[in-house]
Each structure stands twice: as C-alpha cells, then as structure tokens.
Backbone bond lengths (Angstrom), bond angles and torsions (degrees), N, CA, C in turn:
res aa  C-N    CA-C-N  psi(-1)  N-CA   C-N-CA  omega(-1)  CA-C   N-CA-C  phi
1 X - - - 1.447 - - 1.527 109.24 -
2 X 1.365 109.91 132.29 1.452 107.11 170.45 1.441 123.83 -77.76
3 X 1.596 99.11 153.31 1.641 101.83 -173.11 1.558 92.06 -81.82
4 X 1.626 108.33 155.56 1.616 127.93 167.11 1.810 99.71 -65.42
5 X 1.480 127.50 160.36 1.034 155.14 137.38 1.367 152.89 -125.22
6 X 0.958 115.34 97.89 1.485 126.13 -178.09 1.277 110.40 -72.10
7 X 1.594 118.62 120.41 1.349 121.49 166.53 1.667 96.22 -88.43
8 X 1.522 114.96 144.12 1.417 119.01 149.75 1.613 120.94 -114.41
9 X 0.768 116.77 100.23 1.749 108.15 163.72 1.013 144.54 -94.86
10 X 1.407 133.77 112.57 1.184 113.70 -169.78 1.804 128.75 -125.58
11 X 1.443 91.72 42.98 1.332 111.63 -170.08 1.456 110.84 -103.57
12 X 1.084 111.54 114.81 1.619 107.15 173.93 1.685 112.70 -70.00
13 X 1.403 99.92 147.02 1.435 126.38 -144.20 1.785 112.12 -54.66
14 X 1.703 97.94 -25.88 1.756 115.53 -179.63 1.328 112.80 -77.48
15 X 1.627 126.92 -17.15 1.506 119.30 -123.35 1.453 97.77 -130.49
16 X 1.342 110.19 6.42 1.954 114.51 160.54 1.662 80.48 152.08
17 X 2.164 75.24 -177.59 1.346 73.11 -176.68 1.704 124.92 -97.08
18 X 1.070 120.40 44.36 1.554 123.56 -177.13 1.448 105.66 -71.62
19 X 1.516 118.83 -21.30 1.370 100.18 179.19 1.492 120.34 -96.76
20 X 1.259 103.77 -9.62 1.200 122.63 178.37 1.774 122.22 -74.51
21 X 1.400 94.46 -29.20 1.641 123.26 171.14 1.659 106.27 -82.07
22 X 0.996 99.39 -31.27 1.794 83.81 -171.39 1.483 101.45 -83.31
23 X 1.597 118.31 -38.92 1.475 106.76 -168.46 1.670 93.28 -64.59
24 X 1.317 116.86 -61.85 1.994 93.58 173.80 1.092 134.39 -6.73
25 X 1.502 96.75 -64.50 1.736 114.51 -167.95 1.547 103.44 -58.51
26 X 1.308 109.98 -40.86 1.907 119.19 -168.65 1.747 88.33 -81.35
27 X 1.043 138.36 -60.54 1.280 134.92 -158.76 1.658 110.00 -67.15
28 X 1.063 135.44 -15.62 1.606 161.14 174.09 1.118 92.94 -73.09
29 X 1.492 113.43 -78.92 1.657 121.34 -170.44 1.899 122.57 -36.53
30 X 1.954 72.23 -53.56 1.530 83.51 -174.27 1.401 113.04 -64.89
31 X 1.506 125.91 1.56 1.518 127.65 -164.89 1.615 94.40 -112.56
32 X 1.086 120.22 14.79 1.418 119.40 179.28 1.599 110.13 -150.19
33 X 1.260 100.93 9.21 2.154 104.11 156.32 1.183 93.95 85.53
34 X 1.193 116.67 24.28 1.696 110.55 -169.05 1.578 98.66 -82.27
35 X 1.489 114.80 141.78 1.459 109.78 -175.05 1.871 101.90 -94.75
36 X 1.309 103.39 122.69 1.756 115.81 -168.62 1.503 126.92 -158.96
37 X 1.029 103.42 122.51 1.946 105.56 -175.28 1.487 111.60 -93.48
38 X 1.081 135.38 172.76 1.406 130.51 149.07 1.365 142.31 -110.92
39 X 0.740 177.94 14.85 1.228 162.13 -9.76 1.997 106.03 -144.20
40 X 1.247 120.41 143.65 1.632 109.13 169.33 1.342 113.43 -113.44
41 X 0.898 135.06 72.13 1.698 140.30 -158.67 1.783 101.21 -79.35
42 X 1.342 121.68 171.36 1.147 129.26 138.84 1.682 93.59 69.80
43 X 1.727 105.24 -148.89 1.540 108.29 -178.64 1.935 105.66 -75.27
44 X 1.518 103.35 -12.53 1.839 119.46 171.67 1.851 79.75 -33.90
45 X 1.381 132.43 -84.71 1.486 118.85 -154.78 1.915 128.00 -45.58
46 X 1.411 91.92 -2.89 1.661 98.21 164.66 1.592 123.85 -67.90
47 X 1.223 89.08 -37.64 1.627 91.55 163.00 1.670 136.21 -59.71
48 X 1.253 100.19 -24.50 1.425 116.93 167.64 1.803 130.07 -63.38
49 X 1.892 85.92 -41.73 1.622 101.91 173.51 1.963 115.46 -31.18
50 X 0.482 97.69 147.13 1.635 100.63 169.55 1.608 103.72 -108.64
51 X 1.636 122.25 157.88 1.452 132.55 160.75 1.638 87.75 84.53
52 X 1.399 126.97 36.01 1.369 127.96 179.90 2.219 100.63 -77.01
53 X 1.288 108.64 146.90 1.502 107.63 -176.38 1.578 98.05 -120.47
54 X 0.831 113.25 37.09 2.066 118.26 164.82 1.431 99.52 -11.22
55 X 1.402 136.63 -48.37 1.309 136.98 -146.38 1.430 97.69 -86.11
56 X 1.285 129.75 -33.24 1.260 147.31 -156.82 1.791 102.76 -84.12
57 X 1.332 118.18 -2.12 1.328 131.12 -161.40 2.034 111.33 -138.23
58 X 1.218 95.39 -31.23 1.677 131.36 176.41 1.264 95.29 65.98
59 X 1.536 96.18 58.20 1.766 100.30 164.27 1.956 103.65 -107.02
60 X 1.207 131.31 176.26 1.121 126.25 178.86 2.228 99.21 -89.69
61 X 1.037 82.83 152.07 2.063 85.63 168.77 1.266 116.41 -73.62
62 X 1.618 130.56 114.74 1.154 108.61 179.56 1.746 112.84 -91.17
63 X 1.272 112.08 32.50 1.475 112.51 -166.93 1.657 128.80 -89.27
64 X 1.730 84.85 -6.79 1.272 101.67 167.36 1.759 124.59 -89.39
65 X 1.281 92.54 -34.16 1.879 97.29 168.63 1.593 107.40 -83.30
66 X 1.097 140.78 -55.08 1.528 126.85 149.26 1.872 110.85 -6.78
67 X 1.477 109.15 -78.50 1.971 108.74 -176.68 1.361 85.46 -63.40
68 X 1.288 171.62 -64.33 1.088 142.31 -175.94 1.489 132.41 -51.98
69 X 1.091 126.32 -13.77 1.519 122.15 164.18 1.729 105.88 -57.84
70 X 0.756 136.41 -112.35 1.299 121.06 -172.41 1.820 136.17 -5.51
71 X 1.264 116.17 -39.28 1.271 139.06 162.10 1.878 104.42 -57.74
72 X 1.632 105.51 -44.84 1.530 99.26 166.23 1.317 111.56 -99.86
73 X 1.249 139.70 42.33 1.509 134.95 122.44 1.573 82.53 106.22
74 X 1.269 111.37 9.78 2.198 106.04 163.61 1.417 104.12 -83.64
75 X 1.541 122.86 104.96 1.337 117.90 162.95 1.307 117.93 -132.33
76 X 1.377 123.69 35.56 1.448 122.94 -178.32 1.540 82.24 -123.69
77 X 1.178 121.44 109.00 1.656 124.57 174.97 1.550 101.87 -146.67
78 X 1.575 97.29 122.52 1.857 114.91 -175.93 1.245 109.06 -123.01
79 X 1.031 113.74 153.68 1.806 126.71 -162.89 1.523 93.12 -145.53
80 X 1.594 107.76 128.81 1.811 110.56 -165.50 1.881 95.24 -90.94
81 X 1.538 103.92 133.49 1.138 97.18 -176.66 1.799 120.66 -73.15
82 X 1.022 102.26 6.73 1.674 109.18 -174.99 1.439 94.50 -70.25
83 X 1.636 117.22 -66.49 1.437 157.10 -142.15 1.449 80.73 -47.62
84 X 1.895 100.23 -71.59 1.564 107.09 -152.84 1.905 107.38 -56.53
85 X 1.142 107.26 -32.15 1.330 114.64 -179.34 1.348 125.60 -58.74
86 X 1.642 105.11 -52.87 1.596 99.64 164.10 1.713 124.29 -67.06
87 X 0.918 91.29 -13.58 1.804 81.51 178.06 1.277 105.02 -115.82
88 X 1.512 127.60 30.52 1.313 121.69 159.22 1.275 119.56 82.54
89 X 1.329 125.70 -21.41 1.343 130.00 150.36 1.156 127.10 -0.71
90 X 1.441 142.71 77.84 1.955 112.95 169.50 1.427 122.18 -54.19
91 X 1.050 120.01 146.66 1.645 118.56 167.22 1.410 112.64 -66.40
92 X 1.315 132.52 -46.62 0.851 135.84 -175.60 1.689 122.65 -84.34
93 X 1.172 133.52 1.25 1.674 153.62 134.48 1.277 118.19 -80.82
94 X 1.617 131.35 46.87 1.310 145.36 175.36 1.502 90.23 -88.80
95 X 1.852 117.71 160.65 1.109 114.11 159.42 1.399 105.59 -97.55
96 X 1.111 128.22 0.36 1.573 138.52 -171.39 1.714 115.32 -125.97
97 X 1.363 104.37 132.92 1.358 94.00 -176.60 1.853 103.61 -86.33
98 X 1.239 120.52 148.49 0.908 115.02 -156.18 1.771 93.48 -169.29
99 X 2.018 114.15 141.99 0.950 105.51 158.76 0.988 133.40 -92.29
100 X 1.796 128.21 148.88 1.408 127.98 -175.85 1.438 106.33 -116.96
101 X 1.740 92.15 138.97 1.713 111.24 -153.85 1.807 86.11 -108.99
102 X 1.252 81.81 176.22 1.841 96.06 168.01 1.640 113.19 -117.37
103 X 1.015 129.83 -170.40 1.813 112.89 177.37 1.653 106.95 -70.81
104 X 1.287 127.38 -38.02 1.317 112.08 179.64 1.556 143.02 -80.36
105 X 1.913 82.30 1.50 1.628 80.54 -171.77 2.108 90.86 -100.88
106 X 1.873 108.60 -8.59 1.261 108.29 -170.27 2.194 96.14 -60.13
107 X 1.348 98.79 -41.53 1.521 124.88 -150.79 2.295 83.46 -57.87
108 X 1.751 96.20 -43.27 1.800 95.49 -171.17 1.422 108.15 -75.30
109 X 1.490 119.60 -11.40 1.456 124.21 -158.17 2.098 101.11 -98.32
110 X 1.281 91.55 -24.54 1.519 101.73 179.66 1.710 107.09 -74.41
111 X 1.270 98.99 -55.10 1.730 122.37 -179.44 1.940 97.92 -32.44
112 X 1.170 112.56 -67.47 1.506 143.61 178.10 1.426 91.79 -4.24
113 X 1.362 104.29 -76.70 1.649 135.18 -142.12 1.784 104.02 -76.96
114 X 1.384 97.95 118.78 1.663 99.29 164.11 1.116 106.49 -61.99
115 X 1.340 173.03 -113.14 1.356 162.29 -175.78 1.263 112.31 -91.79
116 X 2.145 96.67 148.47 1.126 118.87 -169.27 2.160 102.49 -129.13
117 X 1.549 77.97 132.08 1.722 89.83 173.11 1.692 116.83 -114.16
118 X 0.886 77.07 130.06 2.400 81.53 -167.79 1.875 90.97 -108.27
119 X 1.330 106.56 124.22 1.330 105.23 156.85 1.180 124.25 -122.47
C-alpha cells in the first residue's frame, strides 16, 4: 500500500525555485498513483492568483503545471484561509479550484498524511 503525501509550499511562484519543485514533486507522484494533496501555505498562495505576468519578471508561468495537477490524478489541493487573507488574495479569484481550510482544519489535514514535504 502506498504511503499518502502532502506537498506544502510555501514559496511564491517568482521567489526561487521551491515552487517550481513542489509542483514536480506533486506532478511525478501524481504520474505514478501516488496518493497526495497539496497544500498552498504562506506566500505558496501566490501561485494560485490568476492574471500572473511571469514574463514580466523572466520567470517561466507556472500556471500551466498547476491546470495540470488534476489531469495527473492531484485533486486534494488546500489553500490556508489565513495565508490568502493576509496577502490579499480573494478566494474566489483563484486560478485553481481548491479547498480553503482555517488553521485547525490545516493542523487535521497535515495529521492525515503519512509524509509531509514543505518547500
């Protein structure tokens, strides 16, 4: 039986490559049935923003491997409702549908997972 995995990221999408590594890590997984959620913690919920200009920075877009998580069998994806709030985030202007937790259900959603990777 496979172990669960939780990706966490919490790197916004400009600011190295941790976010760029985690969608890998989840998009890999998901290409091998691996059972795994993700989580967008921290400045991680910048990636979610929609109308992102990557080019404008000469970073690559990660908005295309994001709509591909699901297509590779990633569909447990949570966004902490604190996160999106302090940085202005709407919930509802995500480019990803995604559920939004509060701190205690992040604390039951972590518990879940046989291993957890934070980038």
């Amino acid at each position: 039986m496979s172990q669960s995995l939780l990706i966490i990221t919490r790197q916004a999408p400009w600011s190295g490559p941790g976010a760029r590594e985690a969608l890998d890590i989840a998009l890999a997984g998901g290409a091998f049935d691996l059972p795994l959620g993700m989580l967008f913690l921290d400045d991680g919920v910048f990636q979610l923003a929609s109308g992102q200009q990557a080019a404008s920075l000469q970073q690559k877009d990660l908005s295309a491997n994001l709509q591909a998580l699901p297509m590779f069998g990633v569909e447990s994806l949570y966004a902490s409702s604190r996160s999106l709030q302090e940085r202005g985030v709407p919930g509802d202007a995500l480019a990803l549908s995604v559920e939004v937790l509060d701190d205690s259900d992040l604390t039951a959603l972590i518990a879940r997972y046989d291993q957890v990777i934070t980038l």
